[in-house]
C-alpha positions in Angstrom: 0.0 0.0 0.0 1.4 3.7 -1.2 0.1 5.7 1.9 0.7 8.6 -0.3 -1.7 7.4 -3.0 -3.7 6.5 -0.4 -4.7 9.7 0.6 -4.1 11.3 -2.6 -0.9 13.1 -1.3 3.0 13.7 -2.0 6.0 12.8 -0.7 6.6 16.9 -0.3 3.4 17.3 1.2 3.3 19.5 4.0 2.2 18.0 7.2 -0.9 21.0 7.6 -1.6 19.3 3.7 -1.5 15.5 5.0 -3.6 16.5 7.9 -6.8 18.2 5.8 -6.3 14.8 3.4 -7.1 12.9 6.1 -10.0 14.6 7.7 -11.7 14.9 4.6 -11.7 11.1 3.6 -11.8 10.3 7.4 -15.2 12.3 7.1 -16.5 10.9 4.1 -15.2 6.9 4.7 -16.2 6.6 9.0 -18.0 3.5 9.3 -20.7 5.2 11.4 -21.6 7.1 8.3 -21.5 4.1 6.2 -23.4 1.3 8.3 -22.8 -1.9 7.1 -20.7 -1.0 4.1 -18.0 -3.5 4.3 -15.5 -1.3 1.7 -16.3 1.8 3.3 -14.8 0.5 6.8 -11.8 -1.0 4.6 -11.1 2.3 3.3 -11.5 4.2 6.6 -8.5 1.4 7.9 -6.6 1.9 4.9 -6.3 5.7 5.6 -5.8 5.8 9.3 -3.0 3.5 8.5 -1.4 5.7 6.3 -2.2 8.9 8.5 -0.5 7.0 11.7 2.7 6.8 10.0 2.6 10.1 7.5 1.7 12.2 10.9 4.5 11.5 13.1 7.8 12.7 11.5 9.7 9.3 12.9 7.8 6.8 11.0 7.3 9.3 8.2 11.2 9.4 7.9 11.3 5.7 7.6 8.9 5.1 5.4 10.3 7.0 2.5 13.5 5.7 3.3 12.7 2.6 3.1 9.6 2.1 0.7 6.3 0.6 1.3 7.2 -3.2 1.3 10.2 -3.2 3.5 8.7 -0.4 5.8 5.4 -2.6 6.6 8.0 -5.9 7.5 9.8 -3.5 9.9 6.9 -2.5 11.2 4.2 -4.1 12.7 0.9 -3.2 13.2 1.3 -2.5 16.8 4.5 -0.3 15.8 2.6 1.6 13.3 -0.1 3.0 15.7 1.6 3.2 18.7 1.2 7.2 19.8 -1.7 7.3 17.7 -4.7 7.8 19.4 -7.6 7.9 16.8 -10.3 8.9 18.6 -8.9 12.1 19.9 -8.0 12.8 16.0 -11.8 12.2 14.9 -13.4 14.2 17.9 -10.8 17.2 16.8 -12.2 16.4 13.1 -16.0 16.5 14.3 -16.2 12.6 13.5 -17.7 10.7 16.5 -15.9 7.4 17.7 -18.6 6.3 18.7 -21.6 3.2 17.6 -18.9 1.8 14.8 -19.2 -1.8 14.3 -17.8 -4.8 16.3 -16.8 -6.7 13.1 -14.8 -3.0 12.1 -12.8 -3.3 15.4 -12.1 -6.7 15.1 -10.8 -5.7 11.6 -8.4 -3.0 13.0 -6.3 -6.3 14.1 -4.7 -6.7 17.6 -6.3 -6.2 21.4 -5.8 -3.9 24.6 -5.5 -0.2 22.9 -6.4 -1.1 19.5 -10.1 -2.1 20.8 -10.0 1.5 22.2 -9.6 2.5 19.0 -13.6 2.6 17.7 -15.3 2.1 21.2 -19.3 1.0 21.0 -22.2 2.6 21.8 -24.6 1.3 24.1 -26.4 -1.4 21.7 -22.6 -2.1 20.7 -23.3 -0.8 17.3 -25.0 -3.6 16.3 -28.2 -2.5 15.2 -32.0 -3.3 16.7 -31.2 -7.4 15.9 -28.5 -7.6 18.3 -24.9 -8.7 17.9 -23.5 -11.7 16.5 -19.7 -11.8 17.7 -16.9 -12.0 14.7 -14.8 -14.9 13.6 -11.6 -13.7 15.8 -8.6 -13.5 14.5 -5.8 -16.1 15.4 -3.5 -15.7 17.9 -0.1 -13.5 16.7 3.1 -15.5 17.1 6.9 -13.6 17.7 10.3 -15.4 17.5 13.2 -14.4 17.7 15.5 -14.8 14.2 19.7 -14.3 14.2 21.2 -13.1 11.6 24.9 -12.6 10.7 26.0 -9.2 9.0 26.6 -11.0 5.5 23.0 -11.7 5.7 22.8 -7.9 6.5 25.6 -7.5 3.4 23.5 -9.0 1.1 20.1 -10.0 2.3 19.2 -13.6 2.5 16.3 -16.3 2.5 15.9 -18.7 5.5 13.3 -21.7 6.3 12.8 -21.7 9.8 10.8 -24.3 11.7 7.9 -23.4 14.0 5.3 -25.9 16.5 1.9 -24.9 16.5 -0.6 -27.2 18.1 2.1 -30.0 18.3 3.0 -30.1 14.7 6.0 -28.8 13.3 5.7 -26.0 10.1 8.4 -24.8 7.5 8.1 -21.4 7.0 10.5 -19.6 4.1 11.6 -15.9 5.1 12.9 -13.4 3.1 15.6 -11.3 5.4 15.9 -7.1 3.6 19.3 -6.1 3.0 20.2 -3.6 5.9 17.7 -4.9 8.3 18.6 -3.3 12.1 19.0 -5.5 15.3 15.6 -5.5 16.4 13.0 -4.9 13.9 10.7 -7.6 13.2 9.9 -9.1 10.0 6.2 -9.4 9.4 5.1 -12.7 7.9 1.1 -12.1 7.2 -0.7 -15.0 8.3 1.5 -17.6 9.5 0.6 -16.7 13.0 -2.0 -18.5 14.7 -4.9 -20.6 13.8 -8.3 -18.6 15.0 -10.6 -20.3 17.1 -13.9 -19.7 15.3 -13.1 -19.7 11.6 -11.7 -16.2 11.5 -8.1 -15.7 9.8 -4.9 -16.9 11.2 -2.8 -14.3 13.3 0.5 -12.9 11.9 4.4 -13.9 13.1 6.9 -11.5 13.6 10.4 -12.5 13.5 12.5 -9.9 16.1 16.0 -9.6 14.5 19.2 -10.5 16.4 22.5 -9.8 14.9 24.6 -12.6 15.4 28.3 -11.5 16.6 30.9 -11.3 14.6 34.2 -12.0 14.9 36.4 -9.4 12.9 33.6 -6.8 12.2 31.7 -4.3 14.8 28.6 -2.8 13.8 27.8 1.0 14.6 24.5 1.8 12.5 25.0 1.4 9.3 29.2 1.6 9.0 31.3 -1.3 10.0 34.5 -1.4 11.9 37.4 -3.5 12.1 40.6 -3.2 14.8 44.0 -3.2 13.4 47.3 -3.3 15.6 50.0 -1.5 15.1 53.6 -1.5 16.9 55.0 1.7 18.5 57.7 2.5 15.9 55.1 2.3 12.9 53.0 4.6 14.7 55.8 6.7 15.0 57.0 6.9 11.4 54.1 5.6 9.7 53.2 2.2 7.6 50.9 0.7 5.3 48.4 -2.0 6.3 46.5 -5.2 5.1 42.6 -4.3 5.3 39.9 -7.0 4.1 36.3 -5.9 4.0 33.1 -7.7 4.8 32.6 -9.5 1.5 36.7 -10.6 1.3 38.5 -7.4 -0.5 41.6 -6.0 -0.1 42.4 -2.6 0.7 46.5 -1.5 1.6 45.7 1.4 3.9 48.4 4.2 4.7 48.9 5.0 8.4 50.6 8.7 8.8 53.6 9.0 11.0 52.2 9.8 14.4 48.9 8.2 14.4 47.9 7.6 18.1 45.9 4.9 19.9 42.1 4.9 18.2 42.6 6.8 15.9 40.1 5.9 13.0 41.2 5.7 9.0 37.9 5.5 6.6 37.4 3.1 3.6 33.7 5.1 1.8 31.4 2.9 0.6 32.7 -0.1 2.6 30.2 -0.7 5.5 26.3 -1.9 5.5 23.6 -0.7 2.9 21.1 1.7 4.4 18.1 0.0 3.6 17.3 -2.8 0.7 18.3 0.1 -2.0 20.1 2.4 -0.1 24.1 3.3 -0.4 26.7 1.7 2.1 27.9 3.1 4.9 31.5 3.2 5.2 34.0 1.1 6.9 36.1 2.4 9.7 39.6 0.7 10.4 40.4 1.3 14.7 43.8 1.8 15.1 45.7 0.5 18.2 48.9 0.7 19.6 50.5 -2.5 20.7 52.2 -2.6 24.2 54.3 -6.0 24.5 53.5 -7.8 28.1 57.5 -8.5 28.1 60.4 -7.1 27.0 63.6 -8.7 25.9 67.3 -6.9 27.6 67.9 -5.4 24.2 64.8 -4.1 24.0 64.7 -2.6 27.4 67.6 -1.0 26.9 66.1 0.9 23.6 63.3 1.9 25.5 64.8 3.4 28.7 66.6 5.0 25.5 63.7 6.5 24.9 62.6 7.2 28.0 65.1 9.2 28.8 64.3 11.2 25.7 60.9 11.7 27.1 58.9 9.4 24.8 
């Protein structure tokens, strides 16, 4: 789903301009102004979606950084309207939240505050017949998922293996390029079975990076430790540096480079998003101290010492 196109706005659109979108399909799309009309009520979801992440400036920011399909498997439902209280944001529009539909909030997806959402009125919305309650939605499922930063390099596609109701499932996931230590990758319906007929609930995969060995990870650049001896930091050297995906880079080390001091390789470190650029890679520079000494050795270095180095 474009959440632009979906309330006929741009990507410059002002926030005042994204606002009056809203109220005006909000006003013309509210399911208690469209009783029973099932595509009305899917529209009116379809929007507030949208206006949840296109009003707050955070999620706004990540969304066209990241594009529709990525953006809605790093964010879940719960993630999307979280700050987003609805009902305020209709009563300020004039639109009641009030005597919508049971079936509509079950639509809405997930319980506690989402319920709060569309509360009832006092017949529960129902009509003069009564209420009949909605197939409820399955149960949503979250595991956790480890990934290494080559996965992160270059994306990748895992089957993992799930138990639900004593059986064992196969279940393929697709894992972005970029993807950051704890999002969670959406998989629609492959959650729960429902009770009562109603759809099955979603699983969310929370990402764990997996450690690495040679490689540390500070947002989306990469950096690597390198030891150097006292007398190259003095006078300078050149050193071996491999990258995440095996190339070679011979790096120059000035004369008088201290202890963490940081040399940059551009374009060398993790994509920013699926279709973003790379970040770079940083190569940490430290100063190697020998535990022991040999006599000639001791000798230089009371040498220098008495120098003052």
């Amino acid at each position: 789903m474009d959440y632009y196109k979906t309330l006929g706005t741009k990507k410059e659109s002002s926030p005042n301009e994204i606002k009056k979108a809203y109220r005006k399909l909000a006003l013309k799309y509210h399911p208690d102004r469209n009783k029973g009309d099932a595509a009305a009520e899917a529209k009116f979801k379809e929007i507030s979606e949208a206006y949840a992440v296109l009003s707050d400036p955070d999620k706004k920011q990540q969304y066209d950084r990241y594009g529709s399909t990525d953006f809605r498997q790093r964010y879940s439902q719960e993630d999307i309207f979280r700050g987003f209280d609805l009902n305020d944001i209709l009563r300020q529009f004039g639109v009641g939240g009030n005597g919508s539909s049971a079936n509509f909030r079950s639509s809405m997806g997930g319980n506690g505050r989402y319920n709060s959402f569309f509360s009832q009125g006092n017949n529960g919305g129902c009509g003069g017949g009564g209420c009949h309650a909605a197939p409820e939605k399955g149960q949503d499922m979250t595991y956790q998922i480890n990934v290494t930063l080559d996965d992160v390099l270059n994306g990748a596609e895992r089957t993992i293996t799930l138990r639900k109701n004593g059986t064992s499932h196969n279940v393929s996931v697709k894992i972005p390029k970029g993807i950051e230590e704890g999002k969670k990758l959406r998989l629609q319906g492959k959650g729960g079975t429902s009770k009562n007929g109603g759809p099955p609930g979603d699983l969310y995969l929370k990402v764990e990076i997996a450690p690495n060995d040679t490689f540390s990870r500070n947002g989306d650049d990469l950096v690597v430790q390198k030891l150097i001896s006292f007398s190259e930091a003095c006078f300078g050297t050149k050193i071996e540096v491999e990258t995440l995906e095996g190339k070679k880079f011979m790096v120059k080390v000035a004369p008088g480079t201290v202890h963490d001091s940081r040399l940059r390789i551009r374009g060398y470190g993790l994509p920013v998003g699926p279709l973003g650029e790379r970040g770079d890679l940083y190569v940490k520079i430290g100063v190697k101290v020998p535990k022991e000494l040999t006599e000639d050795q001791k000798v230089v270095v009371e040498q220098l010492q008495a120098t003052g180095l």
